[in-house]
LUMDREN-568658 format. One line per 10 residues: number of its first residue (from 1); for each residue z, y, x of C-alpha. Coordinates in steps of 0.25 Angstrom, whole numbers, plus 5000, padded with zeros to 4 digits. Each point is the difference from the previous one (the first is absolute). Layout:
NUM = Z,Y,X | ...
END
This chain:
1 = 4746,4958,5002 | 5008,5012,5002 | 5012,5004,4995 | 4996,5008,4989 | 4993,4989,4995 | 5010,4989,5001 | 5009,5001,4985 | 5011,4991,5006 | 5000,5009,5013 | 5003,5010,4990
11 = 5011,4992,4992 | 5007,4997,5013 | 4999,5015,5004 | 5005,5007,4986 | 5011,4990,5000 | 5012,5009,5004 | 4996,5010,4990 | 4999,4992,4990 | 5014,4994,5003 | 5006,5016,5000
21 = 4992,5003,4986 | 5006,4987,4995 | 5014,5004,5004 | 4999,5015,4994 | 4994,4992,4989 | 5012,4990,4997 | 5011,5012,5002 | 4993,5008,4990 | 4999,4989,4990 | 5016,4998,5001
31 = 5005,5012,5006 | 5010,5001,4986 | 5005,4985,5005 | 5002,5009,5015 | 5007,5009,4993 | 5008,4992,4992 | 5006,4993,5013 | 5002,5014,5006 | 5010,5004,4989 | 5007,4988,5000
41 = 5002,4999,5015 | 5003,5014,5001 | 5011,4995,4988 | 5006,4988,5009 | 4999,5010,5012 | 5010,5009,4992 | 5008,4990,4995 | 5001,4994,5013 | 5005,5014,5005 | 5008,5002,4988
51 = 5009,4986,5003 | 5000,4998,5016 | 5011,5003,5008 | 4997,5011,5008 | 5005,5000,5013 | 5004,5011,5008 | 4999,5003,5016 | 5012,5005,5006 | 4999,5006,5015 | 5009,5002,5010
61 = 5000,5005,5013 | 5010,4997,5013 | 5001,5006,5013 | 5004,4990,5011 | 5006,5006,5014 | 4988,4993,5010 | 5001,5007,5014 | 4989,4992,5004 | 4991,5009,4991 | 5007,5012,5003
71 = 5006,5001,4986 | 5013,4999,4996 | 5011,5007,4993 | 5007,5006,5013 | 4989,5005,5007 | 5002,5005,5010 | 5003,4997,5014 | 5015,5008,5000 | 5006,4993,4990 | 5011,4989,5004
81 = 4996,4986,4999 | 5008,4990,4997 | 4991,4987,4994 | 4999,4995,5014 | 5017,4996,4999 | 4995,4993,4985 | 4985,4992,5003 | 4987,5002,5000 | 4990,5012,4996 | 4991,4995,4987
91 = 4986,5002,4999 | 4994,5005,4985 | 4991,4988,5000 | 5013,4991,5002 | 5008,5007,4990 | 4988,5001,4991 | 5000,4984,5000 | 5015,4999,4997 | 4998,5007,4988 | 4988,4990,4995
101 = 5011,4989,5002 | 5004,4990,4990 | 5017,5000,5004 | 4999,5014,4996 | 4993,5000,4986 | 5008,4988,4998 | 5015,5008,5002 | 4991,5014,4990 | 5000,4987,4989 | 5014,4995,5003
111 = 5006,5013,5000 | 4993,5006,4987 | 4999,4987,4994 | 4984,5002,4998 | 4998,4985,4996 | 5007,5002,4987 | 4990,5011,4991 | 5002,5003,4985 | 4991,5004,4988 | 5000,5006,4987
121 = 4991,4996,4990 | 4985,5005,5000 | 4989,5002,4987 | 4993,4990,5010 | 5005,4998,5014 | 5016,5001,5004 | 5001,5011,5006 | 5010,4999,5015 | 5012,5009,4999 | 5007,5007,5013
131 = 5014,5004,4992 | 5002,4989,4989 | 5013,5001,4992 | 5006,4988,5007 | 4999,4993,5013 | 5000,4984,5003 | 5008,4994,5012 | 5001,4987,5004 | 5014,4994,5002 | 4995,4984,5005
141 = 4987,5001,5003 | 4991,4987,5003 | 4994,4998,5014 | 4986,5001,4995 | 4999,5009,4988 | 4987,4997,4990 | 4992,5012,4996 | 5005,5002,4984 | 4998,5012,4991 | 5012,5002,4992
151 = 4999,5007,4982 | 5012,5008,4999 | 5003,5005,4987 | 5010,5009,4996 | 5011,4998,4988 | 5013,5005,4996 | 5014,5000,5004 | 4996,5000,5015 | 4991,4987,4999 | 4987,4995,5006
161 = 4990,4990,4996 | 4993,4994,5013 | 4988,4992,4997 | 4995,4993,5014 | 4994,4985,5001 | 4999,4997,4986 | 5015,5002,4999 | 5007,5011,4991 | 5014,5005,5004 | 5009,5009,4996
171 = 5009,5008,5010 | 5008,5012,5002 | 5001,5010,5011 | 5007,4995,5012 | 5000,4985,4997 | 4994,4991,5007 | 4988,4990,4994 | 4991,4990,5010 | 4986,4998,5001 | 4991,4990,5002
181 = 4995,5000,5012 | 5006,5013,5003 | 5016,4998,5001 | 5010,5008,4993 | 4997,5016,4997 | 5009,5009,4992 | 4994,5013,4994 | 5008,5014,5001 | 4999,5012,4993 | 4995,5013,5006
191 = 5004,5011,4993 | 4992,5012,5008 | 4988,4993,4992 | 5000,5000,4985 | 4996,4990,4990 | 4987,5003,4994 | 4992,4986,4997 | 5006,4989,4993 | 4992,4991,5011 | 5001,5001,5014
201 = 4997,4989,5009 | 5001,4996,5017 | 4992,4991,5009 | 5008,4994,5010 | 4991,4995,5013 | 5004,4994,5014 | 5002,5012,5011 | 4990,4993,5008 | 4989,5003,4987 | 5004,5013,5000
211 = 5000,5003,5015 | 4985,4996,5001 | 4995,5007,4988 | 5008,5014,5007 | 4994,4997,5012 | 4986,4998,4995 | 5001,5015,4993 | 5006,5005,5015 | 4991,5006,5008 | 5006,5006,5014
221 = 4990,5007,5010 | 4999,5008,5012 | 4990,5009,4996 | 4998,5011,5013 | 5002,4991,5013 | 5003,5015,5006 | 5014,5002,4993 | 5011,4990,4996 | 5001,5002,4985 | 5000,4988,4990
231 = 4993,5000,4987 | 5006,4991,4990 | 4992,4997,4985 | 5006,4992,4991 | 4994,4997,4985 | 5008,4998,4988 | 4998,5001,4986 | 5014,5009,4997 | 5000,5013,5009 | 5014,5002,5003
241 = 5004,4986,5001 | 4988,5000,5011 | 5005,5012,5009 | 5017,4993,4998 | 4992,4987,5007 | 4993,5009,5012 | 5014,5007,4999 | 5007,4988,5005 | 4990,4994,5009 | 5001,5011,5008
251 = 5015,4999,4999 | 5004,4988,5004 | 4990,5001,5011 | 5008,5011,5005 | 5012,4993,5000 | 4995,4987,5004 | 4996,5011,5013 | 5012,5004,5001 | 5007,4985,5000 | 4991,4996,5012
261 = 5003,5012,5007 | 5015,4998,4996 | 5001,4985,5003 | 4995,5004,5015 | 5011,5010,5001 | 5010,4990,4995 | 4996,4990,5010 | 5001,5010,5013 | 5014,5004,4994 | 5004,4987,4997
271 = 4996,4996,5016 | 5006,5012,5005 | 5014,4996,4996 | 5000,4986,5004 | 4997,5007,5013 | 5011,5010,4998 | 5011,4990,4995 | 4997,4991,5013 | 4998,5012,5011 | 5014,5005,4993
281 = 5006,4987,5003 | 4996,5002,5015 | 5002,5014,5000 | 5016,4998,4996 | 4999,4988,5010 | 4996,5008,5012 | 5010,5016,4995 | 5010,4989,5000 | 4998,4993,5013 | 4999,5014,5007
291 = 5016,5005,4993 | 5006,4985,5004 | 4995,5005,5015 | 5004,5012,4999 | 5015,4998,4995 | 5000,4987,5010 | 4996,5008,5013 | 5006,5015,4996 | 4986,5005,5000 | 5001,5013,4994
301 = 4989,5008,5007 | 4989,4998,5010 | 4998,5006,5014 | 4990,5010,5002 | 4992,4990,5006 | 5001,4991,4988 | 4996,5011,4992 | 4988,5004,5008 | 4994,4984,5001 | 5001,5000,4984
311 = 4992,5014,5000 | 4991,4994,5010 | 4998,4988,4993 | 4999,5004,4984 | 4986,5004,4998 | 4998,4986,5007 | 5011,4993,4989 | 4993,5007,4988 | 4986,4995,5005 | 5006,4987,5001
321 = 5006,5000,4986 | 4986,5004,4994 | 4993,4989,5005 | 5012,4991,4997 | 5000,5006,4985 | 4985,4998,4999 | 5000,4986,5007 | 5012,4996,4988 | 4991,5004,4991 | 4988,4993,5004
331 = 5010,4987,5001 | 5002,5001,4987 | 4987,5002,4993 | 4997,4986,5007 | 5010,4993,4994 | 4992,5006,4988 | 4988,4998,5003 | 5002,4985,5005 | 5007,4995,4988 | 4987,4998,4990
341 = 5010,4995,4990 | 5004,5015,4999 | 4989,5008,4990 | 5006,5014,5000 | 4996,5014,5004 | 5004,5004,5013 | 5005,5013,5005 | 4991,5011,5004 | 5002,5012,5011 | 5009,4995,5008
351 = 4991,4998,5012 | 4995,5016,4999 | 4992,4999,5012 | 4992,4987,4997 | 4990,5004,4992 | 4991,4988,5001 | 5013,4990,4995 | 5005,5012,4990 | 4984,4996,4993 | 5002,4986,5000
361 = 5015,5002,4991 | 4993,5009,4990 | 4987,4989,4999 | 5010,4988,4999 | 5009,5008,4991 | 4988,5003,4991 | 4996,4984,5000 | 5014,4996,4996 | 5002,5010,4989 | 4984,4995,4994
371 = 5005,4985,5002 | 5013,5004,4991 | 4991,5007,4990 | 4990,4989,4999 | 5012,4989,4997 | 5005,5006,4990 | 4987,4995,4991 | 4995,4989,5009 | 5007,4987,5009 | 5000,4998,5015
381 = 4988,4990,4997 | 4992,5011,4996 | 4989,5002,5011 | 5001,5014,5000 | 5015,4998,5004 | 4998,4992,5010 | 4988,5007,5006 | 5011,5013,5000 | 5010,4989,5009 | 4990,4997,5010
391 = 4997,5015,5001 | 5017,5001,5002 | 5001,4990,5008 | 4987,5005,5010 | 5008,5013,4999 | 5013,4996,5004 | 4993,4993,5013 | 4994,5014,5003 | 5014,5006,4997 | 5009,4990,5010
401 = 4988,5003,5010 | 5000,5014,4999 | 5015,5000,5001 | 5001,4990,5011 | 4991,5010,5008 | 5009,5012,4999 | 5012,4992,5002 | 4995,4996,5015 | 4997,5015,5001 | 5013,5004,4996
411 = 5005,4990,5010 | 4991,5007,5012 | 5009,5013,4995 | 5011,4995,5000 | 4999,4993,5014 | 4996,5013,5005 | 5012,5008,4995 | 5010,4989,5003 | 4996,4999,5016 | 5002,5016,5001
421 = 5013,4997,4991 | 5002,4989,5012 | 4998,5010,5010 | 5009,5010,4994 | 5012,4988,5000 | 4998,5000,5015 | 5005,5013,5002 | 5009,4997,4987 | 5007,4989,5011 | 5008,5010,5008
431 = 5008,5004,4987 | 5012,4992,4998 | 4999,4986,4995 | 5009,5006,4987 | 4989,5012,4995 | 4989,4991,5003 | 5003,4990,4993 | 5004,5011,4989 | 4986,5005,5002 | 4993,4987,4997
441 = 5007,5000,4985 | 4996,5013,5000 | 4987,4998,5001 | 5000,4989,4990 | 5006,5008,4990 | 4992,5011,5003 | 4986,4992,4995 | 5006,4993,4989 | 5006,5014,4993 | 4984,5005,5005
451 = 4994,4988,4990 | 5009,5004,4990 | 5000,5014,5000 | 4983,4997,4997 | 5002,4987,4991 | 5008,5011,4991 | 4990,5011,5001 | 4989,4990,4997 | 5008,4997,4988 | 5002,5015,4995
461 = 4986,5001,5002 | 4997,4990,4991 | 5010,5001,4990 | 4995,5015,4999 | 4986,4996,4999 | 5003,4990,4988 | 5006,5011,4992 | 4988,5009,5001 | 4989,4990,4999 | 4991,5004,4991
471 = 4985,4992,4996 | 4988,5000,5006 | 4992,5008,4988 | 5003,5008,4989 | 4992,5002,4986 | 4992,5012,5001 | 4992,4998,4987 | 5009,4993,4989 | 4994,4990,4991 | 4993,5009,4988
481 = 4992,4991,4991 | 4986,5008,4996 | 4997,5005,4988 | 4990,4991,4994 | 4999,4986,5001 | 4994,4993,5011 | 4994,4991,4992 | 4994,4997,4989 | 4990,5010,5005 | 4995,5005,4986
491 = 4987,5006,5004 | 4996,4988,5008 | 5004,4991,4987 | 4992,5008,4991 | 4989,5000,5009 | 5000,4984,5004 | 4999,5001,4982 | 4989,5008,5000 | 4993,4991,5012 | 5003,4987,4993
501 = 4996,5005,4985 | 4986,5003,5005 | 5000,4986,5010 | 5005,4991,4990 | 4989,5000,4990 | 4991,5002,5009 | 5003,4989,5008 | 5000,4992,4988 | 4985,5004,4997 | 4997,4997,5014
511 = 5006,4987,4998 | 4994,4999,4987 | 4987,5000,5006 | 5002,4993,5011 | 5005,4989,4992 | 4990,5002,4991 | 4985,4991,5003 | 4994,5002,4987 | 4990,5013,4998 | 5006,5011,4995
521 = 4991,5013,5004 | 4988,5004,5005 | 5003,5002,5013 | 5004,4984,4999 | 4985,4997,4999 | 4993,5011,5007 | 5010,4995,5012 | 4997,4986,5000 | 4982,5002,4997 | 4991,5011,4999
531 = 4993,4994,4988 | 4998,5010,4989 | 5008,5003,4989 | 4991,5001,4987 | 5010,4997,4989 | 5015,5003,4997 | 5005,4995,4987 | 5013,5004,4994 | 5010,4993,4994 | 4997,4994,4985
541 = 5013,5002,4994 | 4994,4995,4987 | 4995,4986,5007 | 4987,5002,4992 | 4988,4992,5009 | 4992,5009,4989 | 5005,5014,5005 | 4986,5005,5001 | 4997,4995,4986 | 5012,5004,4993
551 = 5004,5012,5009 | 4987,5007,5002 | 5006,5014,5006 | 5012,4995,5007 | 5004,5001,5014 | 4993,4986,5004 | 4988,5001,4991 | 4997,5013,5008 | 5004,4993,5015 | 4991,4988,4994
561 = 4990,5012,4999 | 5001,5006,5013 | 4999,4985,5006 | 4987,4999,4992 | 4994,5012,5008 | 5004,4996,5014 | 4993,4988,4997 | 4989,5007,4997 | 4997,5005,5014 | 5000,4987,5004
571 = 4992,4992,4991 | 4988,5011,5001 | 4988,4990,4997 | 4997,4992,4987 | 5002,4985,5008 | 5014,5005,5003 | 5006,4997,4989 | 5011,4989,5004 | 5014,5003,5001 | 5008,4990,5007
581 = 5015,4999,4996 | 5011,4993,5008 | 5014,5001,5005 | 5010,4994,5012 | 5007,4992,4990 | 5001,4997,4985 | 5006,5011,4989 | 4995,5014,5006 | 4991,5001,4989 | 4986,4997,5001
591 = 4999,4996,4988 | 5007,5013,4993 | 4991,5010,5010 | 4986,4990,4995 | 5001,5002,4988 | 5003,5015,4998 | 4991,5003,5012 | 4989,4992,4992 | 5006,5009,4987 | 4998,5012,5007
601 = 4987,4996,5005 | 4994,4996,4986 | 5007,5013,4995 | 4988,5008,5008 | 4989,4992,4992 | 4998,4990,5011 | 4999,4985,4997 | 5011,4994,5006 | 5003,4984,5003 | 5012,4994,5005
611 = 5001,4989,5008 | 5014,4990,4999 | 4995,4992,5013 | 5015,4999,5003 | 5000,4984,4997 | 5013,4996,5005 | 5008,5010,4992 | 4992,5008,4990 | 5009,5010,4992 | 4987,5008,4995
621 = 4997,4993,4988 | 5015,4999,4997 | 5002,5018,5001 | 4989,4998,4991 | 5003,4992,4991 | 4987,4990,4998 | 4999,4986,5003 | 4996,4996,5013 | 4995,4986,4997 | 4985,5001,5003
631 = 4996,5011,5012 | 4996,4998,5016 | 5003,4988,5002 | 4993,4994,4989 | 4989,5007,5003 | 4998,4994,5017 | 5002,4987,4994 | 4992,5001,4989 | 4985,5003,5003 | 4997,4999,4985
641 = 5009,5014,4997 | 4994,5013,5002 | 5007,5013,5005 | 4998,5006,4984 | 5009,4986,4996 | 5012,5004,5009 | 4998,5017,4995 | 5011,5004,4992 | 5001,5014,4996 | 5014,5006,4997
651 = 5005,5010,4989 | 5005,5009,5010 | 4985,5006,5001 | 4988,4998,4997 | 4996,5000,5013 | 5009,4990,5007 | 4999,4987,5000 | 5006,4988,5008 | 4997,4986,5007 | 5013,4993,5000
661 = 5004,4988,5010 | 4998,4989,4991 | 5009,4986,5003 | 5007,5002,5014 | 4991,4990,5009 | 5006,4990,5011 | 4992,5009,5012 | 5000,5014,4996 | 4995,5004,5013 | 4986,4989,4999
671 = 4999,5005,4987 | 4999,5015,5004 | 4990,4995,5011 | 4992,4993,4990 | 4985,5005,4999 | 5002,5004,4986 | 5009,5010,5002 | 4991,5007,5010 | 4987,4999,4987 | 5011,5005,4990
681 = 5003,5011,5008 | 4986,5004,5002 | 4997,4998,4985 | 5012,5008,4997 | 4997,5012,5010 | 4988,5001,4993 | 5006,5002,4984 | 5013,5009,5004 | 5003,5014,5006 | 5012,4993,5006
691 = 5007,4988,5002 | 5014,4999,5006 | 5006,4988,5005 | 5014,4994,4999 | 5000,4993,5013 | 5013,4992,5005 | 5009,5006,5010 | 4993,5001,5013 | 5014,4997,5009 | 5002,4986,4992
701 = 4987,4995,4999 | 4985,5003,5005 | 4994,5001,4985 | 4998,5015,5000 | 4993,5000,5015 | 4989,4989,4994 | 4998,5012,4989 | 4997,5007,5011 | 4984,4999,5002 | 5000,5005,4985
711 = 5009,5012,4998 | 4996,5014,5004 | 5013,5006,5003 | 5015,4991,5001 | 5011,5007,4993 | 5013,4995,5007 | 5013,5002,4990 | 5014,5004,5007 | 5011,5001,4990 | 5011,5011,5003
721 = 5014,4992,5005 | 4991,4987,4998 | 4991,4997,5011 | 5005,4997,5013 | 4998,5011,5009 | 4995,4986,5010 | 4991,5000,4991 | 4993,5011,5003 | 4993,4992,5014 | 4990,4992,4989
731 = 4993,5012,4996 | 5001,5006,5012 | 4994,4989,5007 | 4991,4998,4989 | 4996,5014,5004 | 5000,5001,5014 | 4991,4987,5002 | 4990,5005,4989 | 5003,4986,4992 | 4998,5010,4986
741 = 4988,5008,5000 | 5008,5011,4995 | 5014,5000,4996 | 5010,5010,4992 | 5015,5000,4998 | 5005,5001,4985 | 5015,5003,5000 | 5007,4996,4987 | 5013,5001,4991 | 5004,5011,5007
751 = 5014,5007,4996 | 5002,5011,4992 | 5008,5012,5011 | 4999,4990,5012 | 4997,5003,5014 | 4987,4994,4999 | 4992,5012,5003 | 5003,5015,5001 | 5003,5003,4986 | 4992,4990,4995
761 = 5010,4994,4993 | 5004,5010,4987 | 4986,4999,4993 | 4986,5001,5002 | 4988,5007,4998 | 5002,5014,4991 | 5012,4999,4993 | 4996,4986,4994 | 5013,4990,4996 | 5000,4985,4997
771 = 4997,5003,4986 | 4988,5006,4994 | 5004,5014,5003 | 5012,4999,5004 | 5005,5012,5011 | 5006,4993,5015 | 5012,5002,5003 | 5000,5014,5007 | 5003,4997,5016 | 5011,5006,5006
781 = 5001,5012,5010 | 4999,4993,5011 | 4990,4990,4995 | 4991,5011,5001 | 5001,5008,5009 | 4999,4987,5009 | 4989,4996,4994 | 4993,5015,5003 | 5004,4997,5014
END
């Protein structure tokens, strides 16, 4: 069999395009529900707009002096240099991560007192004031302070009434009042703000809480790794408040520069005068030494060859006291360096030609002054602190190494120059015993005045640096919030409205079908089975099982009609004239669909018999109104009754009659098999046009396929939001495995504007209505232009 040929090839195939016309269908049917949702949505989106914070993005940009990108604030290779005196040269990225720091956001919130924010009343929301006409301190704070939002409403003669906790207290300006978990506040007027509410109020919070919500609205970046500039972002819902913050930040990062740099100044200071005050002491020592020989020996001025030897030997002394001066030093940096107790900063620049050792002060520097900053909001347990002392401590070990190596190669030096000061005192043997022993203390005094004099000019330097440090960066773009708010966006809010006004009712229908197994359309069946649909019945609003009778030119009465011709191109020949009724279950309407089908039937002249060979649940006799006592049953097990004594014809028409069950039998199924029924159905064919059987319901109960070998054609009944669309796999299979010799779908009770079919729904036929003559509801626009489509 081909594919042309194979109906359930085909289903399988148009499946897809049925499930888009199906779609199309159901947002045509409720496209005022769509709509609806878009308006209301588009509503909340506004109002959303209307009452959220808007938050503001405040930029910032710095320029940090980072010779090893070739930026900087100098620039040039002229200008005097005097960081190398104070510490180390910072990098952008380095500086860039001091500014993400916690220490510093926590002294912005302690300086400006940022955990305390104050409100005025709103319509809706409380809306955070920058200037509010009175300020809250706190004179005995508790350790740890509960979050609390404190009602402050004004009153006469200077008076507040603070509402917090569930406790209402009335104060004046200036006293103090506690608070529960809290600790004592007062409240103080500021004048520069008038009063123009009657209520006010301030949230009071931890710094901590208010640290880590700054933090999370920073956003610090390098973003050209080819300069050295800093961009700075912080969002905040108050503009000015928002650039004051970034204000600071960038503030007390420049002082906290300027401290480091100062602290390493007032440590090399601080070591150059202990030096001085001890080389001073020595130098007095050795000046009064050399005037108690004089006076004692009457020395009061040297021989010409005296005088020539201390010529000879001076460049020899001053060589001698530079590597005396520079061996001191290195002395006393161990005694730094050896006592790990010690955790200061220690001097910088006073080895200038030890580049190597002048590095490892500025990186030990830079650790000890990151130890001190991360104290301040952690303990020495903290692992951090303690990686940060192993790093010290591996640094020190580097620092007496490297020292301990240029102390031996100061030693080498100064052997050198004392054995050509050694051969210079051989000649200095044939002075007299007086001079050269003067000599001697001249010499001493000679290198202690040369240590000195540099101690002091170190110390000038130094002092004159420290006066004109200045930091490592300067504010090249100050904080300017922009002009509109960062967020809410208010396109993208109207536009997530739009987008969820049309997915909201549409993934309600959507999940209105899916949830839905009943049959609701026609796609439902024509999905499921390729069996034909001959019939579609509407709705009987009036529950009238007489519709044809009563209602001759209604809606159904004309579908009843059209039914009737469909059949006709089945039932071509006078044998066929048995139509088969059944259903999946009970209470889609056989009965209701038999007897206006029969109505119709009998209304073009034919001779019409129906059949209630439902014997488990007959309903037809009841719509009918006539007694059921003596029918089919009767009948098989009575062999003296004829078909003429079960006959009964109705008032309906004259041309329809009816065989009703009769008593409900024990075995229905034997009594349907019985060979009576198959001789009152041959008897029956022969006296009537048609005869239609009210079968039972072919999914509970195989009655309805025994009635098979006698019927001509099986109408199967599917009632609209009724029959499960599961359901649907009986005919088909009664289909597909030929188990009717031919089988049609009736639909029935289907709504009025439904998405049944493609507007079927609003009426049917030519302007027919559900009472004689009544005009259908016109169908909307869109109704039909879809259903032009």
């Amino acid at each position: 069999m081909n594919l042309q040929e194979d109906p359930f090839l085909r289903v399988e195939e148009n499946e897809k395009q049925i499930d888009i016309r199906r779609t199309l269908s159901m947002v045509f049917a409720n496209w005022y529900w769509i709509l609806l949702s878009i308006v209301v949505c588009l509503l909340l989106a506004n109002l959303y707009l209307r009452y959220q914070t808007p938050i503001y993005k405040v930029s910032a940009r710095v320029l940090v002096n980072d010779e090893k990108k070739g930026g900087g604030m100098g620039g040039g290779a002229n200008v005097l240099d005097l960081s190398g005196l104070l510490g180390g040269k910072s990098t952008v990225d380095n500086e860039a991560e001091i500014f993400k720091t916690r220490f510093l956001m926590e002294q912005v919130v302690r300086d400006m007192k940022l955990n305390i924010t104050y409100f005025k009343a709103g319509t809706v929301r409380e809306i955070e004031l920058y200037a509010s006409p009175f300020t809250v301190e706190g004179v005995n704070l508790a350790d740890t302070i509960r979050p609390t939002h404190v009602g402050v409403e004004v009153l006469k003669n200077n008076k507040l009434f603070v509402k917090a906790n569930d406790k209402d207290t009335t104060v004046t300006y200036g006293s103090t009042f506690n608070l529960q978990g809290v600790g004592n506040l007062q409240i103080k007027r500021n004048f520069a703000v008038p009063i123009q509410y009657d209520n006010y109020s301030f949230e009071i919070v931890p710094v901590d809480t208010k640290v880590a919500q700054l933090m999370n609205n920073l956003s610090v970046a390098v973003t050209n790794k080819l300069n050295t500039i800093i961009d700075l972002n912080l969002n905040y819902a108050i503009p000015q408040k928002g650039e004051d913050i970034l204000n600071r930040l960038i503030y007390n990062y420049v002082q906290g520069n300027l401290r480091d740099k100062n602290e390493v100044a007032d440590s090399t200071i601080k070591f150059i005068k202990n030096r001085l005050l001890l080389i001073g002491n020595e130098l007095g020592g050795v000046e009064g030494d050399i005037q108690d020989f004089r006076q004692k020996n009457n020395l009061a001025d040297m021989s010409e060859q005296g005088k020539l030897l201390v010529a000879t030997t001076g460049q020899y002394v001053t060589d001698l006291a530079k590597v005396e001066t520079q061996i001191s030093i290195l002395n006393s940096l161990e005694g730094y360096l050896s006592d790990a107790t010690i955790k200061r900063v220690l001097p910088s620049s006073l080895l200038p030609d030890d580049m190597i050792f002048n590095g490892l002060i500025e990186k030990y520097n830079t650790l000890l002054m990151e130890r001190d900053r991360r104290l301040l909001s952690v303990t020495e347990n903290n692992p951090v602190i303690i990686n940060l002392d192993e790093q010290i401590s591996n640094m020190r070990k580097d620092m007496l190494s490297n020292l301990n190596s240029t102390r031996n190669s100061l030693k080498i030096s100064r052997n050198r120059i004392s054995g050509q000061m050694n051969k210079a005192e051989g000649e200095i043997q044939q002075v007299p015993a007086t001079e050269r022993n003067y000599l001697k203390l001249a010499r001493q005094q000679h290198i202690k005045e040369e240590l000195f004099i540099f101690l002091m000019q170190k110390s000038e330097e130094t002092a004159i640096s420290k006066t004109s440090n200045i930091a490592n960066s300067r504010t090249i773009d100050p904080p300017k919030s922009e002009v509109e708010p960062f967020s809410p966006k208010r396109r993208y809010i109207q536009i997530i409205g739009f987008v969820f006004g049309i997915l909201i009712p549409l993934g309600l229908m959507y999940l209105k079908e899916l949830l839905n197994t009943k049959v609701a359309t026609k796609d439902d069946i024509t999905v499921k089975t390729n069996v034909p649909v001959l019939g579609e019945i509407s709705h009987n609003l009036e529950q009238d099982n007489l519709v044809v009778a009563n209602s001759s030119r209604s809606a159904i009465a004309e579908q009843f009609r059209a039914l009737r011709t469909n059949l006709s191109f089945y039932l071509k020949s006078a044998d066929d004239n048995v139509i088969l009724l059944t259903s999946s279950m009970s209470g889609e309407g056989k009965s209701f669909v038999a007897i206006n089908l029969g109505n119709i039937l009998a209304l073009s002249g034919k001779k019409v018999l129906l059949m209630e060979l439902d014997l488990r649940k007959p309903g037809l006799s009841a719509k009918l109104g006539i007694p059921n006592n003596v029918g089919f049953t009767n009948y098989v097990i009575n062999p003296e009754l004829k078909s003429e004594d079960i006959i009964r014809k109705l008032s309906l028409n004259e041309k329809l009659f009816i065989v009703s069950s009769g008593p409900i039998p024990p075995n229905p199924a034997e009594t349907l098999m019985s060979d009576r029924t198959n001789e009152l159905i041959k008897e029956l064919k022969k006296s009537f046009d048609y005869i239609i059987i009210d079968a039972p319901p072919v999914g509970i109960v195989t009655d309805a396929q025994l009635m098979e070998k006698y019927s001509s054609i099986c109408l199967y009944l599917i009632r609209q939001k009724y029959t499960f669309k599961q359901q649907l796999n009986i005919v088909d299979d009664l289909y597909r495995n030929k188990k009717m010799k031919q089988i049609g779908i009736v639909v029935n009770d289907i709504e009025v504007n439904s998405t049944y079919g493609y507007g079927y729904g609003y009426g049917y036929g030519y302007g027919y209505g559900y009472g004689s003559y009544d005009v259908a509801k016109k169908p909307s626009f869109l109704q039909r232009l879809f259903n032009r489509k």
